[in-house]
BALUM-359812 format. One line per 5 residues: number of its first residue (from 1); their letters; for each residue z, y, x of C-alpha. Coordinates in nm, 2 decimals, always signed. Example, Ala and Ser with C-alpha at 12.3 -4.5 7.8 and 13.67 -1.06 7.14 Angstrom:
2
1	as	+0.78:-0.45:+1.23 | +0.71:-0.11:+1.37;
END
This chain:
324
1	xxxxx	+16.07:+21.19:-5.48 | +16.29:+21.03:-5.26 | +16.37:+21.30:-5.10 | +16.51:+21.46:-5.41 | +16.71:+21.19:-5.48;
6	xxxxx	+16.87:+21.19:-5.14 | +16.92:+21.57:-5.12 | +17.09:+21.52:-5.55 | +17.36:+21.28:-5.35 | +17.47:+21.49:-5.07;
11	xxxxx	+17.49:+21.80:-5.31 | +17.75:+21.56:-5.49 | +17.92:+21.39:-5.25 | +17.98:+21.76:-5.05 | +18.11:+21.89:-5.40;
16	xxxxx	+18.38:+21.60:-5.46 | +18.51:+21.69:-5.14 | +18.69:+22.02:-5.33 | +18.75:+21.82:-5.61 | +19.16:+21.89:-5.47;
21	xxxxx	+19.36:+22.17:-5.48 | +19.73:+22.31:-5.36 | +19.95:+22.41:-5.60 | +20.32:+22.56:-5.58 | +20.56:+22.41:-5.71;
26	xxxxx	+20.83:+22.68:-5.70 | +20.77:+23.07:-5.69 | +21.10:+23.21:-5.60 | +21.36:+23.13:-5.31 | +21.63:+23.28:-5.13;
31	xxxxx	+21.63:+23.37:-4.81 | +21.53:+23.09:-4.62 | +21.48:+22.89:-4.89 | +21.21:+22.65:-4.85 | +20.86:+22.69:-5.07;
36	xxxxx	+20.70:+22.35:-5.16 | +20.32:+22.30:-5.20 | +20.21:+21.97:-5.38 | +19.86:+21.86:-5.34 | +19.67:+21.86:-5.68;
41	xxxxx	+19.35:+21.61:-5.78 | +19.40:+21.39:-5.50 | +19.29:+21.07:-5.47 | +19.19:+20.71:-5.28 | +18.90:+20.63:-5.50;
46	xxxxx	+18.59:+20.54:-5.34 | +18.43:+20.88:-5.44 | +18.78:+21.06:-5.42 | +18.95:+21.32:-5.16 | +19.24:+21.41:-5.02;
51	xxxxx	+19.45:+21.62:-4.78 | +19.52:+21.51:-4.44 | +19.61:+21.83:-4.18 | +19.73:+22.14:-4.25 | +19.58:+22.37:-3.98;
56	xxxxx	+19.77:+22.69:-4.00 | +20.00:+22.93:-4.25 | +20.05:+23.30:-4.23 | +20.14:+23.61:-4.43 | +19.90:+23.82:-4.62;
61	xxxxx	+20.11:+24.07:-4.68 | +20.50:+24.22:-4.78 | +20.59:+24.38:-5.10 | +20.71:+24.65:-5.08 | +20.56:+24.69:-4.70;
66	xxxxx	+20.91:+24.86:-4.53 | +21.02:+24.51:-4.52 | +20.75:+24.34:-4.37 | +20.89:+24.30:-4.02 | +21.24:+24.12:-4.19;
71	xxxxx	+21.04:+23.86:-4.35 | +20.93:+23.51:-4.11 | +20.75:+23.26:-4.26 | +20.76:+22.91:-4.10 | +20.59:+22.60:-4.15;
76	xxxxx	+20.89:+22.31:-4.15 | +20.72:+21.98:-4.29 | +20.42:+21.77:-4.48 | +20.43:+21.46:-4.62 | +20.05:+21.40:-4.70;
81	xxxxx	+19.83:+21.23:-4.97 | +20.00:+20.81:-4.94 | +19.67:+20.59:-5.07 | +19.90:+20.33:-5.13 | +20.13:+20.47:-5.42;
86	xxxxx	+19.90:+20.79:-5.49 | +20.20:+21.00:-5.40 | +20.06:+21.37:-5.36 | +20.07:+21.57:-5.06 | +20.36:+21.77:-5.01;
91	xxxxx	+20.46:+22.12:-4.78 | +20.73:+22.29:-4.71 | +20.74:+22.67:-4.60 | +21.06:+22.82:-4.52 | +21.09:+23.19:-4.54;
96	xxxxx	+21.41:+23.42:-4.43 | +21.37:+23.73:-4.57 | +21.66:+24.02:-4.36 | +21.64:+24.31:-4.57 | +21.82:+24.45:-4.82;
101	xxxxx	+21.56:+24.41:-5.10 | +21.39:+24.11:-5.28 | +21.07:+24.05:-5.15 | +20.69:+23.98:-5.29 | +20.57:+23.75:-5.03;
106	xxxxx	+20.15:+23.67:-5.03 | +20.10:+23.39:-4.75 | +19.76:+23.16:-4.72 | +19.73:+22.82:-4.64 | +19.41:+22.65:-4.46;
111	xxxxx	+19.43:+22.28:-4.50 | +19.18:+21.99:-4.40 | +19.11:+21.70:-4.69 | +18.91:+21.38:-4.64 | +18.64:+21.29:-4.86;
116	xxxxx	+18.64:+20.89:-4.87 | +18.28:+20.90:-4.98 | +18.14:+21.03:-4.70 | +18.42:+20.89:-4.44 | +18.48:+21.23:-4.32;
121	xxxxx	+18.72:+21.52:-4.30 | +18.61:+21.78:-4.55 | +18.56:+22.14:-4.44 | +18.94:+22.37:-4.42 | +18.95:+22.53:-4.73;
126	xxxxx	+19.15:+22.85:-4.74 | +19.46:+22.87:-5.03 | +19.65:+23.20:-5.09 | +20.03:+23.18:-5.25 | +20.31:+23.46:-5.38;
131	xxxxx	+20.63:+23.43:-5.41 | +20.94:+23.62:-5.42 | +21.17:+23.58:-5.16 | +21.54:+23.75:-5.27 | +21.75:+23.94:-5.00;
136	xxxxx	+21.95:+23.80:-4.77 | +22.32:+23.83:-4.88 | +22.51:+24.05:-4.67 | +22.84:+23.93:-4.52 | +23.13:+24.09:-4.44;
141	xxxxx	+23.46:+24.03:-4.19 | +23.78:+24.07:-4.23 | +24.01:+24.36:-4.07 | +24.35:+24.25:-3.86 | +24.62:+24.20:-4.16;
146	xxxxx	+24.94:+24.23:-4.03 | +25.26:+24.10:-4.18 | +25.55:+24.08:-4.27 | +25.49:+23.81:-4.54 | +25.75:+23.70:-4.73;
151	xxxxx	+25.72:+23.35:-4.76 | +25.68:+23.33:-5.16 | +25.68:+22.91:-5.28 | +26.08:+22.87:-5.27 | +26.21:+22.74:-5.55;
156	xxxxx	+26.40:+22.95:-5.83 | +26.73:+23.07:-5.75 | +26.61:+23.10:-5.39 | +26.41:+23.38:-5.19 | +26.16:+23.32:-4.91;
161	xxxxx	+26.21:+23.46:-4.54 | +26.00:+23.69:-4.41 | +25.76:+23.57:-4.12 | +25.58:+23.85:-3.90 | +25.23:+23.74:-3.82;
166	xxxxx	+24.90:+23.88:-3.78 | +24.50:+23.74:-3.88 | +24.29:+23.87:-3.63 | +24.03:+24.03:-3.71 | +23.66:+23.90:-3.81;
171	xxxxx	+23.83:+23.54:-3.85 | +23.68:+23.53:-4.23 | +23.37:+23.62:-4.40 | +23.28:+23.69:-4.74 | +22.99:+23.87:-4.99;
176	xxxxx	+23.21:+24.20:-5.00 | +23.45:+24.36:-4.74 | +23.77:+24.37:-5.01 | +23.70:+23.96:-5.06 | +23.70:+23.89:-4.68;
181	xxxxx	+24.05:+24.10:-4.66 | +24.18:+23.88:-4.89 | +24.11:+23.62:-4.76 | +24.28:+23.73:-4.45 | +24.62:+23.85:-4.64;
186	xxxxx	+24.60:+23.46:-4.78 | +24.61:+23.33:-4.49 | +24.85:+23.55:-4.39 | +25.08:+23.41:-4.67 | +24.99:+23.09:-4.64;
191	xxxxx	+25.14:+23.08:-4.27 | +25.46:+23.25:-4.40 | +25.46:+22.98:-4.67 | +25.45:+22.72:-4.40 | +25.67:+22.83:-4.13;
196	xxxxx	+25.92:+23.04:-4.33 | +26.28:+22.96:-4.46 | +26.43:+22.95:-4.82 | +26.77:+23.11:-4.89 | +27.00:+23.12:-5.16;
201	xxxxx	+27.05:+23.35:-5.37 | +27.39:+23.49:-5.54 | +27.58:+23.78:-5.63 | +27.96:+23.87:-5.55 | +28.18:+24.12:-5.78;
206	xxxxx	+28.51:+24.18:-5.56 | +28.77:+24.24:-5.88 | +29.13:+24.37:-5.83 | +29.38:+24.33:-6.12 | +29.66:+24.54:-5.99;
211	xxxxx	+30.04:+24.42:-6.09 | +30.34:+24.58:-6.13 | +30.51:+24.80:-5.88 | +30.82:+24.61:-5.71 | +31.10:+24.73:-5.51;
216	xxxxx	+31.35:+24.59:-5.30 | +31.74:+24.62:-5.27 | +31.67:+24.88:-4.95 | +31.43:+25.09:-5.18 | +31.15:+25.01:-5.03;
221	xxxxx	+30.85:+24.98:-5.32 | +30.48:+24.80:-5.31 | +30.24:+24.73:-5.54 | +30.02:+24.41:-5.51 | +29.67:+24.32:-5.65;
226	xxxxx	+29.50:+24.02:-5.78 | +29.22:+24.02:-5.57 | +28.92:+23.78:-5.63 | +28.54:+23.73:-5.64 | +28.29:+23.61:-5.94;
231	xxxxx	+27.96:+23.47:-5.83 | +27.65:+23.52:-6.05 | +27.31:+23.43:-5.97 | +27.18:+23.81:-6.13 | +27.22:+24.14:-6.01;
236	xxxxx	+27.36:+24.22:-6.34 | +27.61:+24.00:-6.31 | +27.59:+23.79:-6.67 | +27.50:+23.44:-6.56 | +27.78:+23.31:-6.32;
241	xxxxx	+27.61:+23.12:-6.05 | +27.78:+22.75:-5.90 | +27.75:+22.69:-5.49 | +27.58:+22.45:-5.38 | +27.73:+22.46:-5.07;
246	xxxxx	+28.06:+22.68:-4.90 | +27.99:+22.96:-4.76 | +28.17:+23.22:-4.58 | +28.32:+23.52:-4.66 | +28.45:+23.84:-4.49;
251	xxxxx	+28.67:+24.06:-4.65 | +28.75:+24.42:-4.48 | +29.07:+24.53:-4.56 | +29.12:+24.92:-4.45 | +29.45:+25.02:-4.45;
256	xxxxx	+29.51:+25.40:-4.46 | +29.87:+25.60:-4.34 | +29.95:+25.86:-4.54 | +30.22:+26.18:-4.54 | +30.43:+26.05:-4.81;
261	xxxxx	+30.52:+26.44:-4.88 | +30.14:+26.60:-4.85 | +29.96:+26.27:-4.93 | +29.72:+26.40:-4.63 | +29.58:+26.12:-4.44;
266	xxxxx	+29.69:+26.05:-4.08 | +29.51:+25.75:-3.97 | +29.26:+25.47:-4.08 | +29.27:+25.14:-3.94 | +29.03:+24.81:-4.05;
271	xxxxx	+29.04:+24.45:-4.00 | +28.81:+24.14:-4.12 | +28.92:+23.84:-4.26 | +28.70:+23.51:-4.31 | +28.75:+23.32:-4.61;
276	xxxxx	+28.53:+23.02:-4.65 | +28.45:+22.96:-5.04 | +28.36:+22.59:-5.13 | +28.07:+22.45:-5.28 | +28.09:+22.37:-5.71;
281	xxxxx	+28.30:+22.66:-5.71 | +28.18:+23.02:-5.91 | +28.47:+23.18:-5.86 | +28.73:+23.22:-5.57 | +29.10:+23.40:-5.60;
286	xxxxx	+29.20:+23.58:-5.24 | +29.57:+23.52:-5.38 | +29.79:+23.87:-5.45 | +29.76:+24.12:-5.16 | +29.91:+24.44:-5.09;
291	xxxxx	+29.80:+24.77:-5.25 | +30.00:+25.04:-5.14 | +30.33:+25.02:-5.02 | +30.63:+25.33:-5.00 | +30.95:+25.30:-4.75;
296	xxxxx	+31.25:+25.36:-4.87 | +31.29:+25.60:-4.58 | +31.07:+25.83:-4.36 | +30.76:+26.05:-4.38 | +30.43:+25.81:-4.45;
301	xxxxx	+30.34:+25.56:-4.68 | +30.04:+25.30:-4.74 | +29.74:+25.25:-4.88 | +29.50:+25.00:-4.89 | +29.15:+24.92:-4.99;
306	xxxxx	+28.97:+24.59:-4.98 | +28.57:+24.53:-4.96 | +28.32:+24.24:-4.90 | +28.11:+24.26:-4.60 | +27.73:+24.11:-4.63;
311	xxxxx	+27.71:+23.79:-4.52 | +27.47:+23.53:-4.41 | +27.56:+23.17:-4.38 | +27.33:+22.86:-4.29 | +27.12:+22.86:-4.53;
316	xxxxx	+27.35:+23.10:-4.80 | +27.30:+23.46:-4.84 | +27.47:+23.68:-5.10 | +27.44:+24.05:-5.21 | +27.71:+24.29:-5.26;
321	xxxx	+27.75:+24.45:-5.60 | +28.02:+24.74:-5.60 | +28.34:+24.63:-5.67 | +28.51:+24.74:-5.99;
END
């Protein structure tokens, strides 16, 4: 009878040493996310059990199978059963998964417990897991982007330089090839934003009022022409734009010989003059200057023509509109 007894206890006391399990506590990761495993029915009774050491971890298998060489399963930490606070076990399995395809991932466990009624480590027990493991994300690098950029943060009324600079290639990464090339032509404006220059901007209309014809007591006629320039700060010419600062301007004046009988040409001759326009101004008068101009005697007679060169002037630019 005794025996009986004896032989009723062991059965029991061998039992509660499986009275724990494993359980997951997340079933899908990315790749090389980590996969925890928390310890379930543990505990520091005097009949209860526990886990202690986990022995060893592997795969069971890949679904589908063409990817089971990209995945790796590793074991990275365990923070076991603490008899103090009852705190479960805990373990981490990180796995990468390199294809291009989400992954069913079956991996198994064996873990030793310890069975505080017996004072002994309870036999490995053998736990198996799935989970789905998503593909890697692919990355891709940037191409060389070459400038020029035109440096584009200047405030309104002015326009940006433009700065010749190139991203190397592979210098940025991103989920698709058109995001990483963007990311490269940022840059790229971001430097010309930086190190570029801010000009100016106006536009000059060269007017010419022409006066009346004059002639002296020898006979000798000319003509003369208001000659002056409006400033606007649109192409179109409608809002009149004030300088903030003077600038320079070069006015060509081409003066051409003609046969006073044939009114054929016989020569062309061109000279510059600078003219510096102050700054608050939006308009500046060249004064009356010579049209054409007839002797009283001999074979030619003149003509000229006046123009505005394009200029650039510290930090001042201007664009030339036809004159009318």
């Amino acid at each position: 009878m005794k025996k009986l007894i004896l032989l009723g206890c062991m059965l029991i006391c061998f039992l509660a040493g499986y009275s724990q399990s494993l359980v997951p506590v997340n079933s899908s990761i990315a790749s090389g996310g980590t996969i925890t495993i928390a310890g379930s029915g543990e505990s520091n009774s005097t009949s209860g059990t526990y886990w202690n050491a986990e022995q060893q971890q592997s795969i069971v298998s890949v679904t589908p199978s063409s990817a089971t060489s990209n995945v790796k399963l590793t074991f990275i930490s365990a923070t076991y059963f603490n008899k103090a606070t009852n705190a479960a076990t805990q373990l981490g399995f990180k796995i990468v998964n390199t294809s291009s395809v989400a992954v069913s991932v079956k991996f198994q466990v064996i873990i030793e417990g310890y069975n505080n009624s017996i004072f002994q480590e309870t036999p490995p027990q053998t736990f198996t897991f799935t989970v789905t493991v998503q593909a890697a994300p692919q990355i891709f690098y940037n191409v060389a982007e070459s400038g020029p950029w035109e440096k584009n943060n200047c405030s309104t009324g002015y326009s940006g330089s433009y700065v010749t600079y190139t991203v190397p290639a592979n210098m940025y990464s991103a989920s698709t090839q058109a995001a990483a090339n963007q990311l490269a032509i940022s840059a790229g404006q971001a430097h010309a934003n930086a190190v570029g220059s801010c000009t100016v901007n106006f536009d000059v209309e060269l007017y010419e009022n022409a006066l009346g014809v004059t002639t002296d007591a020898n006979g000798n006629s000319q003509q003369k022409a208001t000659l002056y320039v409006n400033l606007f700060s649109d192409p179109s010419g409608t809002t009149p734009y004030t300088l903030p600062a003077s600038v320079t301007i070069i006015l060509t004046t081409t003066t051409y010989l003609l046969d006073r009988s044939s009114g054929s040409l016989i020569s062309t001759t061109s000279t510059n003059t600078t003219y510096t326009m102050p700054a608050g101004v939006n308009t500046y008068s060249f004064g009356d200057l010579l049209i054409n101009s007839t002797p009283s005697t001999g074979s030619t007679k003149t003509e000229l023509s006046y123009s505005l060169q394009p200029n650039t002037d510290g930090s001042c630019s201007y664009y030339i509109i036809t004159p009318e």
